[in-house]
C-alpha positions in Angstrom: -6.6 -16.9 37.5 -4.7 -14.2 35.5 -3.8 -14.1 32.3 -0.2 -11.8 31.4 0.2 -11.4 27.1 3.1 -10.8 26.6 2.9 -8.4 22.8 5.9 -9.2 20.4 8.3 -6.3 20.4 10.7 -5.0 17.2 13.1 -2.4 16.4 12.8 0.2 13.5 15.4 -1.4 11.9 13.9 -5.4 13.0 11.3 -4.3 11.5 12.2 -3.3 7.9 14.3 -6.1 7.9 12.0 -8.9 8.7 9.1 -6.9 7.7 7.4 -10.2 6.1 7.3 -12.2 9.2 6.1 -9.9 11.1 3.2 -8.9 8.6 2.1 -12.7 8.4 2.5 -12.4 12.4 0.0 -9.8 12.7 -2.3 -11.3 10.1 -2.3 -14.5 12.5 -3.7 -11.9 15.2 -0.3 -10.9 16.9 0.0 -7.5 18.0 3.3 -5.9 17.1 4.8 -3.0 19.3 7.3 -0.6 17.4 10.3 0.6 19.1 12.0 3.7 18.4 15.2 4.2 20.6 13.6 1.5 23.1 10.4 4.2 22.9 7.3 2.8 21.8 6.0 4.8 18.6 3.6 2.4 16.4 1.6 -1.0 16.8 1.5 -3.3 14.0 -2.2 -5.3 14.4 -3.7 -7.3 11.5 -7.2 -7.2 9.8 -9.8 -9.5 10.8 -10.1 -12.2 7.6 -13.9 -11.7 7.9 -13.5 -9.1 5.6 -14.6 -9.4 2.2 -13.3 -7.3 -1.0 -16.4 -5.7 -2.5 -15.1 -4.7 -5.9 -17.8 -5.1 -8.5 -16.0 -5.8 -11.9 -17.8 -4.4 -14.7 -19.5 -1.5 -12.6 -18.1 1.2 -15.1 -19.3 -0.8 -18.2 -20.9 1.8 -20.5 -19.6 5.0 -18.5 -17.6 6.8 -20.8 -16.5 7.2 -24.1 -13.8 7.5 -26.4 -14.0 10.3 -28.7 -11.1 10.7 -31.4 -7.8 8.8 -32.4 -6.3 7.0 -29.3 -2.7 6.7 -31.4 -2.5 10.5 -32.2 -0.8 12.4 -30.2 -2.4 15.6 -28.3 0.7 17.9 -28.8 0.8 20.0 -32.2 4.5 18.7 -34.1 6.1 22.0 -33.2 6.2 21.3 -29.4 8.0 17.8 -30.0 11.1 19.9 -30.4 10.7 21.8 -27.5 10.3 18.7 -24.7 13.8 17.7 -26.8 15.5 20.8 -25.6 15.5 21.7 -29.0 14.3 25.7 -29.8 
């Protein structure tokens, strides 16, 4: 018995313009063949959902410190002028 896959096929331009169906296409395990003047130049291929994110919120906690007045500003008054153009 053989098997023949056929992989989904899109234009540059199909592409950007239907660029959300074929993202949910790959993410459902499709593989996506990019054409470029009928020349193939990129396959689209989702992530396996096994994947986990591993951000730890609150990891940082305690790593730095402010020192000083958030609200004043780091330029000296006189410099103002000069981002305005003015001399």
């Amino acid at each position: 018995m053989t098997y023949i896959m056929t992989m989904k096929t899109a234009s540059v331009a199909e592409l950007k313009k239907h660029l959300s169906s074929f993202l949910v296409l790959a993410q459902e395990g499709e593989e996506i063949e990019v054409l470029k003047h009928n020349i193939p130049i990129a396959h689209v291929i989702g992530i396996p959902r096994g994947t986990t994110n591993r951000t730890r919120l609150g990891c940082g906690q305690h790593t730095g410190r402010i020192v000083g007045d958030l609200t004043e500003s780091l330029l000296p008054p006189d410099h103002w002028n000069m981002l305005r153009g003015e001399l």
